[in-house]
N, C-alpha and C positions, 0 to 999 in steps of 0.2 A: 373447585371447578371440575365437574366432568368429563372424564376423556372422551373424547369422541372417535372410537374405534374404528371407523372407516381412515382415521385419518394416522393411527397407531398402527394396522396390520398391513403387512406387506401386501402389495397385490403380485400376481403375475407378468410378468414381463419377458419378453428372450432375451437368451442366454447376453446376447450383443449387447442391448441395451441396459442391460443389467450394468454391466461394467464401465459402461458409458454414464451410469448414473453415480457409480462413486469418484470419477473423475470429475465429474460437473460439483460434486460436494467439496472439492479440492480448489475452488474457482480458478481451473489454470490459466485465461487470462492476466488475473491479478498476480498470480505467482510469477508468472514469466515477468512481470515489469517489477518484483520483488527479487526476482535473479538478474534483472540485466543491472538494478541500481549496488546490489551487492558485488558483481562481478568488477562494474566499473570501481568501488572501492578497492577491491581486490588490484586491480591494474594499476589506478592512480596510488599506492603506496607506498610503491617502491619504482626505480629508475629499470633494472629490467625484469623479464617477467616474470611472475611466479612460478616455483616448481606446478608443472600436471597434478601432481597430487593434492596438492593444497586445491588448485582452480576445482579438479573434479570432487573430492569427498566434499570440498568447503561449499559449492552451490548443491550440490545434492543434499548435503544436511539443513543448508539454512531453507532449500526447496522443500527439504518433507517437513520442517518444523511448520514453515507457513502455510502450506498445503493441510496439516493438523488444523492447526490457528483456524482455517475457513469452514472445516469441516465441522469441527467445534460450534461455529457460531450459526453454522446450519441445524445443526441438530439443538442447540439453546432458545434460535429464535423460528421452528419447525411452527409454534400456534399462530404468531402473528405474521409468518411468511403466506398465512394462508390464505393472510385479512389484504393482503399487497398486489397489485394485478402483477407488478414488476417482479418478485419471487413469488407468485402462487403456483408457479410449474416448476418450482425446484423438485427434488427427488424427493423427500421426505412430506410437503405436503402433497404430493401426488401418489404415496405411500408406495414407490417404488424401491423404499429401503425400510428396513423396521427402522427404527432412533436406535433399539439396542445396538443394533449392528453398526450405523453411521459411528454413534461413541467409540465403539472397538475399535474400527476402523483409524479413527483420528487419534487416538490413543495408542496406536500400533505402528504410526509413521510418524507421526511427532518422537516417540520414543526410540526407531529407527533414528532418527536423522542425530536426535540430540546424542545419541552412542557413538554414529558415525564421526561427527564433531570431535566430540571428547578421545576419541581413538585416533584418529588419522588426524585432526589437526592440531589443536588444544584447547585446553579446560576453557581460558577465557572467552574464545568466540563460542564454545559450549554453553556457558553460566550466563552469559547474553542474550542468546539464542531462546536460553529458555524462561529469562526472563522477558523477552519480548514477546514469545510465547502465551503467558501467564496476564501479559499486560492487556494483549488482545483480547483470548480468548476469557478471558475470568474480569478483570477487570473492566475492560471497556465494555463486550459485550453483555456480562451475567447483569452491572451494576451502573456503570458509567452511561450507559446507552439512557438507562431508564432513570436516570437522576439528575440530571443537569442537561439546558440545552445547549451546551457547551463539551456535550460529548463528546465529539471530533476534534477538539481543537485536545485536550487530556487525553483522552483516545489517539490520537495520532503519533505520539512519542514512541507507540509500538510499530506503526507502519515504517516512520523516517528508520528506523533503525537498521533495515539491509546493508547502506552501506558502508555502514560501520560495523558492523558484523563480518564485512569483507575484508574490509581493512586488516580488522583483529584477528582474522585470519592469517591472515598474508604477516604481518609483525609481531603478531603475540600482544601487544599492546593498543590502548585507547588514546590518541594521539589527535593535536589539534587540527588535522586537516582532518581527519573521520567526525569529527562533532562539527566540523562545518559543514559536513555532506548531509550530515543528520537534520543542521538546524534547517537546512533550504528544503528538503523533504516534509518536516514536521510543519513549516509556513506554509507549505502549497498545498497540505490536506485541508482545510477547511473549505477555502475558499472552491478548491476540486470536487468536495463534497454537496458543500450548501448546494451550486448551482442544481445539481443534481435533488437535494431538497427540497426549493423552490419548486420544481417540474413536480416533485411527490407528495407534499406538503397534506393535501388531503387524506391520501392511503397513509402516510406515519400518523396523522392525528385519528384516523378511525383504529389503527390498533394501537395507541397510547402512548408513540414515542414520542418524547420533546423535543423535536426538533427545533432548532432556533426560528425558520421559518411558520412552525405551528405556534410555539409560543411567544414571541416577539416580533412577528407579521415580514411580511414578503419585504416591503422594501427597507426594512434595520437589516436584513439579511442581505439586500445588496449591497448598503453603505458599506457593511463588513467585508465581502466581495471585496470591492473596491478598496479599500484598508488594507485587508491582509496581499494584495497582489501587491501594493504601492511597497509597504515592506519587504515584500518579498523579491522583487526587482533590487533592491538595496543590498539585499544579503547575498543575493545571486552573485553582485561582485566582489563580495566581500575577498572570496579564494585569489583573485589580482591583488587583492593589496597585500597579503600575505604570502604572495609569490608562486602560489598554490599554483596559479593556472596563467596562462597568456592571454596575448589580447585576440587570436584566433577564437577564444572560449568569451571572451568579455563581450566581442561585435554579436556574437548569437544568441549570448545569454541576455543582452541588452536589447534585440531583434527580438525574442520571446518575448519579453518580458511587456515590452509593448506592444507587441500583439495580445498578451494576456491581457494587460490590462483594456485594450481597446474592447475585448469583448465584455471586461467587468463595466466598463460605464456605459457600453452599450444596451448592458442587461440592466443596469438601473436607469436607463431613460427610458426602456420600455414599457411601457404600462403594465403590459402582461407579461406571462411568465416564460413567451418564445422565445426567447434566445435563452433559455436555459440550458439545454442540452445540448444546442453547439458550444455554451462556456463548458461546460462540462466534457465535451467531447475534447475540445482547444486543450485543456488542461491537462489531462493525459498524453495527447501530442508536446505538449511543453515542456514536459517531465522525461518523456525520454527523447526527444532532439536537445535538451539541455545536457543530459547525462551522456548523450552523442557525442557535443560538443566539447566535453571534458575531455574524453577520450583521443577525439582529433585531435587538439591540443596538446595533448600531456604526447603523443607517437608525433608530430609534425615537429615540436620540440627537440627531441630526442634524435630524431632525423639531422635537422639541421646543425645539432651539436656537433653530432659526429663526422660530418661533410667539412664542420669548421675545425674537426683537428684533425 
Protein backbone atom coordinates (compact mmCIF):
# COMPACT_ATOMS: atom_id res chain seq x y z
CA UNK A 1 0.00 0.00 0.00
CA UNK A 2 1.28 3.44 -0.86
CA UNK A 3 2.37 6.05 1.47
CA UNK A 4 0.73 8.96 0.98
CA UNK A 5 3.27 11.72 1.79
CA UNK A 6 0.98 14.59 2.68
CA UNK A 7 0.08 12.49 5.29
CA UNK A 8 3.83 11.22 6.51
CA UNK A 9 5.60 14.71 6.32
CA UNK A 10 5.45 17.18 8.94
CA UNK A 11 3.77 20.42 8.12
CA UNK A 12 4.41 23.58 9.86
CA UNK A 13 2.86 24.72 12.85
CA UNK A 14 3.87 27.29 15.84
CA UNK A 15 6.08 26.75 18.22
CA UNK A 16 2.76 26.61 20.75
CA UNK A 17 0.91 24.36 18.92
CA UNK A 18 3.52 22.11 18.32
CA UNK A 19 3.63 21.13 21.78
CA UNK A 20 0.18 21.17 22.12
CA UNK A 21 0.02 18.52 19.58
CA UNK A 22 2.20 15.93 21.60
CA UNK A 23 0.03 16.36 24.50
CA UNK A 24 -3.20 15.60 22.50
CA UNK A 25 -1.15 12.27 21.31
CA UNK A 26 -0.90 11.50 25.23
CA UNK A 27 -4.92 11.54 25.28
CA UNK A 28 -4.71 13.29 28.75
CA UNK A 29 -8.23 13.08 29.27
CA UNK A 30 -8.07 9.45 29.36
CA UNK A 31 -4.89 9.46 31.41
CA UNK A 32 -6.31 11.70 34.21
CA UNK A 33 -9.27 8.98 34.74
CA UNK A 34 -6.16 6.41 34.45
CA UNK A 35 -4.56 8.23 37.44
CA UNK A 36 -7.39 9.08 39.56
CA UNK A 37 -8.53 5.10 39.35
CA UNK A 38 -4.67 4.12 40.24
CA UNK A 39 -4.45 6.80 42.88
CA UNK A 40 -7.62 5.63 44.57
CA UNK A 41 -6.12 2.03 44.57
CA UNK A 42 -3.11 3.58 46.07
CA UNK A 43 -5.44 5.19 49.04
CA UNK A 44 -7.83 2.12 49.48
CA UNK A 45 -4.74 -0.32 50.31
CA UNK A 46 -3.76 0.60 53.30
CA UNK A 47 -5.53 2.21 56.55
CA UNK A 48 -3.24 5.42 56.55
CA UNK A 49 -1.86 7.19 53.86
CA UNK A 50 0.92 6.42 51.66
CA UNK A 51 4.39 7.82 51.90
CA UNK A 52 4.63 11.28 49.20
CA UNK A 53 6.96 9.32 47.55
CA UNK A 54 5.15 6.32 46.61
CA UNK A 55 1.63 8.80 45.70
CA UNK A 56 4.08 11.00 43.44
CA UNK A 57 6.87 8.74 41.44
CA UNK A 58 3.98 5.94 41.55
CA UNK A 59 1.13 8.13 39.52
CA UNK A 60 3.88 9.84 37.49
CA UNK A 61 5.13 6.40 36.22
CA UNK A 62 1.88 4.69 35.84
CA UNK A 63 1.04 8.40 34.11
CA UNK A 64 3.78 8.36 31.45
CA UNK A 65 3.42 4.59 30.85
CA UNK A 66 -0.25 5.29 29.77
CA UNK A 67 0.47 8.47 28.31
CA UNK A 68 3.16 6.03 26.08
CA UNK A 69 0.22 3.29 25.63
CA UNK A 70 -2.01 6.38 23.77
CA UNK A 71 0.67 7.78 22.03
CA UNK A 72 1.57 4.30 20.67
CA UNK A 73 -1.74 3.74 19.33
CA UNK A 74 -1.75 7.06 17.76
CA UNK A 75 0.96 6.61 15.84
CA UNK A 76 -0.23 2.59 14.87
CA UNK A 77 -3.65 3.63 13.98
CA UNK A 78 -2.33 7.34 12.21
CA UNK A 79 -3.96 5.59 8.26
CA UNK A 80 -7.36 4.62 9.46
CA UNK A 81 -7.55 7.80 12.02
CA UNK A 82 -7.65 9.51 8.80
CA UNK A 83 -10.66 7.32 7.48
CA UNK A 84 -12.77 8.60 11.11
CA UNK A 85 -14.34 12.15 11.22
CA UNK A 86 -13.91 11.48 15.30
CA UNK A 87 -9.87 11.28 15.01
CA UNK A 88 -9.27 12.62 11.66
CA UNK A 89 -7.90 15.98 13.38
CA UNK A 90 -5.62 14.03 15.54
CA UNK A 91 -1.89 15.20 15.21
CA UNK A 92 -0.47 12.88 12.99
CA UNK A 93 -3.30 12.65 10.42
CA UNK A 94 -3.11 16.40 10.24
CA UNK A 95 0.74 15.76 9.81
CA UNK A 96 1.46 17.99 12.68
CA UNK A 97 4.14 15.35 13.94
CA UNK A 98 6.19 13.16 11.64
CA UNK A 99 5.08 9.11 13.14
CA UNK A 100 9.01 9.12 13.33
CA UNK A 101 8.99 11.50 16.07
CA UNK A 102 5.41 10.53 17.77
CA UNK A 103 7.36 6.74 18.20
CA UNK A 104 10.29 8.51 19.85
CA UNK A 105 8.33 10.31 21.72
CA UNK A 106 6.18 7.40 23.18
CA UNK A 107 9.03 5.30 23.57
CA UNK A 108 10.88 8.08 25.53
CA UNK A 109 8.13 8.38 28.30
CA UNK A 110 6.89 5.12 28.56
CA UNK A 111 10.49 4.13 29.14
CA UNK A 112 10.75 7.32 31.66
CA UNK A 113 7.95 6.18 33.81
CA UNK A 114 8.68 2.39 33.67
CA UNK A 115 12.48 3.47 35.25
CA UNK A 116 10.76 5.80 37.58
CA UNK A 117 8.77 2.72 38.86
CA UNK A 118 11.41 0.40 39.01
CA UNK A 119 13.62 3.08 40.96
CA UNK A 120 11.47 4.94 43.52
CA UNK A 121 8.80 2.35 43.92
CA UNK A 122 9.29 -1.49 42.99
CA UNK A 123 9.90 -4.02 40.29
CA UNK A 124 6.32 -5.45 40.68
CA UNK A 125 4.07 -2.38 40.01
CA UNK A 126 7.17 -1.74 37.36
CA UNK A 127 6.79 -5.48 35.59
CA UNK A 128 2.90 -4.65 35.61
CA UNK A 129 3.03 -1.33 34.35
CA UNK A 130 4.80 -2.59 31.64
CA UNK A 131 2.92 -5.38 30.89
CA UNK A 132 -0.23 -3.36 30.86
CA UNK A 133 1.83 -1.32 28.55
CA UNK A 134 2.44 -4.20 25.95
CA UNK A 135 -1.28 -5.38 26.40
CA UNK A 136 -2.55 -2.06 25.14
CA UNK A 137 -0.36 -0.84 22.95
CA UNK A 138 0.90 -4.29 20.97
CA UNK A 139 -1.64 -6.37 21.76
CA UNK A 140 -4.91 -4.93 21.77
CA UNK A 141 -4.13 -2.22 19.36
CA UNK A 142 -1.39 -3.74 16.67
CA UNK A 143 -3.60 -7.14 16.79
CA UNK A 144 -6.72 -7.54 19.02
CA UNK A 145 -8.49 -4.30 17.48
CA UNK A 146 -8.17 -6.02 14.08
CA UNK A 147 -9.09 -9.64 14.93
CA UNK A 148 -12.01 -10.13 16.81
CA UNK A 149 -15.07 -8.13 17.51
CA UNK A 150 -14.63 -8.74 20.92
CA UNK A 151 -11.75 -6.53 20.98
CA UNK A 152 -12.64 -4.38 24.03
CA UNK A 153 -13.89 -6.74 26.00
CA UNK A 154 -9.65 -8.86 25.67
CA UNK A 155 -8.55 -5.45 25.18
CA UNK A 156 -9.77 -4.05 28.31
CA UNK A 157 -7.64 -6.11 30.87
CA UNK A 158 -4.94 -3.48 29.98
CA UNK A 159 -7.10 -0.41 30.84
CA UNK A 160 -8.84 -2.04 34.41
CA UNK A 161 -5.33 -2.41 35.41
CA UNK A 162 -4.61 1.29 37.03
CA UNK A 163 -5.83 0.31 40.12
CA UNK A 164 -3.96 -2.34 40.76
CA UNK A 165 -1.08 -0.91 39.63
CA UNK A 166 -1.76 1.40 42.64
CA UNK A 167 -2.35 -0.87 44.86
CA UNK A 168 1.13 -2.62 44.06
CA UNK A 169 2.48 0.36 44.61
CA UNK A 170 1.46 1.11 47.79
CA UNK A 171 2.07 -2.92 49.26
CA UNK A 172 4.53 -4.47 46.99
CA UNK A 173 2.00 -7.06 46.45
CA UNK A 174 -1.24 -8.26 44.19
CA UNK A 175 -3.82 -8.62 46.72
CA UNK A 176 -7.61 -9.58 46.64
CA UNK A 177 -9.10 -6.18 47.05
CA UNK A 178 -6.69 -4.82 43.91
CA UNK A 179 -8.18 -7.60 41.38
CA UNK A 180 -11.52 -6.66 42.57
CA UNK A 181 -10.93 -2.90 41.49
CA UNK A 182 -9.59 -4.52 38.43
CA UNK A 183 -12.44 -6.88 37.70
CA UNK A 184 -15.29 -3.73 38.13
CA UNK A 185 -12.94 -1.58 35.53
CA UNK A 186 -12.33 -4.54 33.02
CA UNK A 187 -16.76 -5.04 33.23
CA UNK A 188 -17.47 -1.52 32.62
CA UNK A 189 -15.18 -1.20 29.35
CA UNK A 190 -17.17 -2.72 27.02
CA UNK A 191 -20.29 -1.62 27.53
CA UNK A 192 -18.40 2.19 27.90
CA UNK A 193 -17.01 1.56 24.69
CA UNK A 194 -19.69 -0.18 22.35
CA UNK A 195 -22.14 2.73 23.29
CA UNK A 196 -19.63 4.92 21.75
CA UNK A 197 -19.50 2.26 18.73
CA UNK A 198 -23.08 2.24 18.10
CA UNK A 199 -22.74 6.21 17.57
CA UNK A 200 -19.42 5.22 15.10
CA UNK A 201 -20.31 2.03 13.76
CA UNK A 202 -20.16 3.38 10.04
CA UNK A 203 -16.55 5.39 10.23
CA UNK A 204 -15.00 1.78 12.16
CA UNK A 205 -16.71 -0.33 9.27
CA UNK A 206 -15.27 2.06 6.36
CA UNK A 207 -11.77 1.70 7.87
CA UNK A 208 -12.05 -2.04 8.56
CA UNK A 209 -12.30 -2.45 12.31
CA UNK A 210 -14.74 -5.00 13.69
CA UNK A 211 -16.36 -3.66 15.73
CA UNK A 212 -19.25 -5.80 17.40
CA UNK A 213 -21.62 -3.16 16.24
CA UNK A 214 -20.25 -3.46 12.57
CA UNK A 215 -20.17 -7.07 12.63
CA UNK A 216 -22.98 -8.33 14.60
CA UNK A 217 -25.46 -5.31 14.17
CA UNK A 218 -26.62 -2.41 16.42
CA UNK A 219 -29.09 -3.93 18.65
CA UNK A 220 -26.83 -7.74 19.64
CA UNK A 221 -24.68 -4.78 20.73
CA UNK A 222 -27.32 -3.37 22.96
CA UNK A 223 -28.48 -6.65 24.33
CA UNK A 224 -24.58 -6.81 25.42
CA UNK A 225 -25.04 -3.15 26.76
CA UNK A 226 -27.57 -4.27 28.82
CA UNK A 227 -25.67 -7.54 29.93
CA UNK A 228 -22.59 -6.39 30.86
CA UNK A 229 -24.05 -3.27 33.10
CA UNK A 230 -26.60 -5.88 34.71
CA UNK A 231 -23.15 -7.79 35.75
CA UNK A 232 -21.49 -5.18 36.37
CA UNK A 233 -23.93 -3.68 39.16
CA UNK A 234 -23.35 -7.15 40.86
CA UNK A 235 -19.68 -7.07 41.07
CA UNK A 236 -19.80 -3.30 42.07
CA UNK A 237 -20.98 -4.82 45.37
CA UNK A 238 -19.02 -7.32 45.53
CA UNK A 239 -16.07 -5.17 47.71
CA UNK A 240 -19.25 -4.98 50.83
CA UNK A 241 -19.26 -8.49 51.01
CA UNK A 242 -15.72 -8.74 51.37
CA UNK A 243 -15.58 -5.85 53.85
CA UNK A 244 -13.65 -3.92 51.20
CA UNK A 245 -16.00 -0.98 51.42
CA UNK A 246 -19.33 0.25 53.41
CA UNK A 247 -22.41 0.81 52.82
CA UNK A 248 -21.69 4.76 52.22
CA UNK A 249 -19.94 3.09 48.77
CA UNK A 250 -22.90 0.31 48.31
CA UNK A 251 -25.92 3.27 48.35
CA UNK A 252 -23.75 4.96 45.32
CA UNK A 253 -22.55 2.30 43.79
CA UNK A 254 -26.17 0.84 43.68
CA UNK A 255 -27.45 4.71 42.71
CA UNK A 256 -24.82 4.31 39.48
CA UNK A 257 -25.35 1.38 38.67
CA UNK A 258 -28.95 2.05 37.91
CA UNK A 259 -28.60 4.87 36.49
CA UNK A 260 -26.28 3.07 34.12
CA UNK A 261 -28.37 0.69 33.59
CA UNK A 262 -31.39 2.98 33.05
CA UNK A 263 -29.48 4.55 30.24
CA UNK A 264 -28.51 0.83 28.74
CA UNK A 265 -32.26 -0.20 28.25
CA UNK A 266 -33.02 3.11 27.33
CA UNK A 267 -30.54 2.78 24.32
CA UNK A 268 -31.99 -0.58 23.46
CA UNK A 269 -35.56 0.76 23.10
CA UNK A 270 -34.57 3.26 20.95
CA UNK A 271 -34.74 2.53 17.65
CA UNK A 272 -31.97 4.70 16.67
CA UNK A 273 -28.59 5.25 17.83
CA UNK A 274 -29.46 8.79 20.03
CA UNK A 275 -28.85 8.02 23.28
CA UNK A 276 -25.66 6.57 22.42
CA UNK A 277 -23.44 9.18 23.50
CA UNK A 278 -25.27 10.22 26.47
CA UNK A 279 -24.68 6.15 27.55
CA UNK A 280 -21.41 6.69 26.64
CA UNK A 281 -20.96 9.99 28.32
CA UNK A 282 -23.09 8.51 31.81
CA UNK A 283 -20.44 5.84 31.79
CA UNK A 284 -17.44 7.79 32.39
CA UNK A 285 -19.44 9.90 34.99
CA UNK A 286 -19.99 6.32 36.49
CA UNK A 287 -16.51 5.28 36.65
CA UNK A 288 -15.26 8.16 38.51
CA UNK A 289 -18.20 9.05 41.04
CA UNK A 290 -17.95 5.27 41.73
CA UNK A 291 -14.16 5.52 42.38
CA UNK A 292 -15.47 8.78 44.36
CA UNK A 293 -17.49 6.80 46.31
CA UNK A 294 -14.81 4.37 47.43
CA UNK A 295 -12.70 6.96 48.62
CA UNK A 296 -15.68 8.73 50.75
CA UNK A 297 -16.09 5.57 52.22
CA UNK A 298 -12.86 4.08 52.91
CA UNK A 299 -11.88 8.27 54.80
CA UNK A 300 -15.68 8.60 56.56
CA UNK A 301 -14.69 5.03 57.83
CA UNK A 302 -11.66 5.75 59.23
CA UNK A 303 -13.00 9.07 60.72
CA UNK A 304 -15.70 7.47 62.60
CA UNK A 305 -13.27 4.73 63.84
CA UNK A 306 -11.21 7.11 65.38
CA UNK A 307 -14.04 9.34 67.07
CA UNK A 308 -15.12 5.69 68.51
CA UNK A 309 -11.78 5.24 70.28
Amino acid sequence: MPVDQTFEIERAIPRSAYWRSYLVLCKPKVVALIMFTALVGMLLARADLPSWRILIFGLTGIGLAAASGAAINHWVDRRIDRLMTRTSNRPLPQGEIQPQRALIFAISIGAIGLLMLVVEVNALTAALTALSLIGYAVIYTMYLKHATPYNIVWGGAAGAAPPLLGWAAVTGEVQFGALLLFLIVFVWTPPHFWALAIRRREEYAKAGVPMLPVTHGVEFTKIQIVLYVTVLIVVSAMPVIIQMSGMIYLAGALALGIGFLWHAVRLYRTESDTHAMQTFAFSIQYLTLLFGFFLFDHYAGLILRHIHF
